[in-house]
N, C-alpha and C positions, 0 to 999 in steps of 0.2 A: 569501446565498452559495449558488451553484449548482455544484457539484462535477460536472464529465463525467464518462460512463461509463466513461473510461479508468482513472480514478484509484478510483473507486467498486467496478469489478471486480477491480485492482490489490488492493483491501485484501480485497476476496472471495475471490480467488485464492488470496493469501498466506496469510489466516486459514483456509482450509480447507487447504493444504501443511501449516501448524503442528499444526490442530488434529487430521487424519487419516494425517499422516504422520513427524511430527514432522523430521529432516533427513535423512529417508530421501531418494534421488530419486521424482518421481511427473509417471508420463506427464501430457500437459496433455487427453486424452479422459478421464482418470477424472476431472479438474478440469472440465472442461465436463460432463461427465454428471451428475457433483453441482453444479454452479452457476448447470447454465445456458446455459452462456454460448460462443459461439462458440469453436470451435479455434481458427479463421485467428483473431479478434479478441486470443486470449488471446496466440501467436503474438507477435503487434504491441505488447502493453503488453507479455509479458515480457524482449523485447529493452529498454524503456527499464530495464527492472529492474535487467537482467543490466549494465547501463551502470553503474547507480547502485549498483553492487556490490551487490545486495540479492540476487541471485539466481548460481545458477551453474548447468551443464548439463554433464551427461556422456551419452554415446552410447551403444549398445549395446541389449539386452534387458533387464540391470538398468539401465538409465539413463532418464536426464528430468531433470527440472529441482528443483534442492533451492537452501533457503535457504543462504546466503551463513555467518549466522553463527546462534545458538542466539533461538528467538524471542521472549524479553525482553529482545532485543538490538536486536530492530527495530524502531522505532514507526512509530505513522500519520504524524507528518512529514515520516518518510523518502521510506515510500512514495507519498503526496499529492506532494513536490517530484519526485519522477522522474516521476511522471505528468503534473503539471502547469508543473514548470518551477521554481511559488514555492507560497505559500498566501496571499496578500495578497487582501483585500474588494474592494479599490477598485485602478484601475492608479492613481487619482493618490498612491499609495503608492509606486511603484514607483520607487527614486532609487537606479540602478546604477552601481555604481565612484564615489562619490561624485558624479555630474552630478544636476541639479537636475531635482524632478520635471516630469512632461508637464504639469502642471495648471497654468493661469495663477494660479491661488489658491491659491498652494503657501505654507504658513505665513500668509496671511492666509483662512481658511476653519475655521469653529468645525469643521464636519461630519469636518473630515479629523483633529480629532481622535477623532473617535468611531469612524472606520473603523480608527485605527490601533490605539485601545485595542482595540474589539472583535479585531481582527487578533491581538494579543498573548494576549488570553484563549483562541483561540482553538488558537492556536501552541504555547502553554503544556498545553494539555490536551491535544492532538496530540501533544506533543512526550513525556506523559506517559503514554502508550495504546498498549501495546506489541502484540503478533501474543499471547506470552503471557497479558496480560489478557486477550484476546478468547478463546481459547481456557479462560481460567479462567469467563469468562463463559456462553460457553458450555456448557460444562459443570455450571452452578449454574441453569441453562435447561432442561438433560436433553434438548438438541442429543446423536442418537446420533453415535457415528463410525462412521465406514463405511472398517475398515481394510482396506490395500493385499493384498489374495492372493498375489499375487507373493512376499512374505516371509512366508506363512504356511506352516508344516510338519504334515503329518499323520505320525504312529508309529503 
């Protein structure tokens, strides 16, 4: 299984919103400056975000883009199907609205049971791996945070 780097920076993104700003909003240049990763690209996957309800934007000087809901709320399946659609190994998995799949060896092929099992363990532990663990993760790594200034007070 080969994950694009839409869905690979999708969960980069998101776990660095959780882990450096928790649902504060945060511009997407302080996200690219720590990840990486292009403005315009991030731009593009977090409209599929903002689709998949995962994400939300407000305007302004305090605004940008913050998580949708609190983030042990969000797992990697979420975010992998907005990016990618599904999370399935193989398309001869793929059997939508009930129509039968593309594979002429659909139910007679040992191999498709292995994509599916594999598929399910794979779903199961995505579905299990929240923005929270990653940031609990994180953190037991001694990954610093690098908090937002914008909300920081000096007295």
């Amino acid at each position: 299984m080969r994950l694009s780097t839409k869905s690979r920076y999708g969960v980069r993104a998101l776990f660095d919103m959780a882990y450096n700003s928790g649902t504060c909003p945060v511009k997407i240049m302080d996200i690219s400056r720590r990840q990486g990763i292009s403005p315009r690209y991030l731009e593009q996957i977090f409209q599929s975000l903002k689709k998949a309800g995962i994400l939300k934007s407000r305007r302004g000087s305090l605004g940008g883009y913050y998580l949708a809901r609190m983030p042990e709320q969000i797992t990697i399946k979420e975010i992998l199907e907005a990016a990618e659609g599904d999370t399935l190994l193989v398309d001869c998995l793929n059997k939508r609205n009930g129509q039968k799949s593309p594979c002429k060896f659909d139910t007679k092929c040992v191999t498709q049971t292995v994509w599916h099992d594999a598929t399910e363990t794979l779903d199961e532990y995505f579905s299990e791996t929240t923005l929270k663990s990653l940031c609990e993760k994180a953190k037991s790594m001694g990954i610093p945070k690098d908090y937002d200034h914008r909300f920081s007070y000096d007295i």
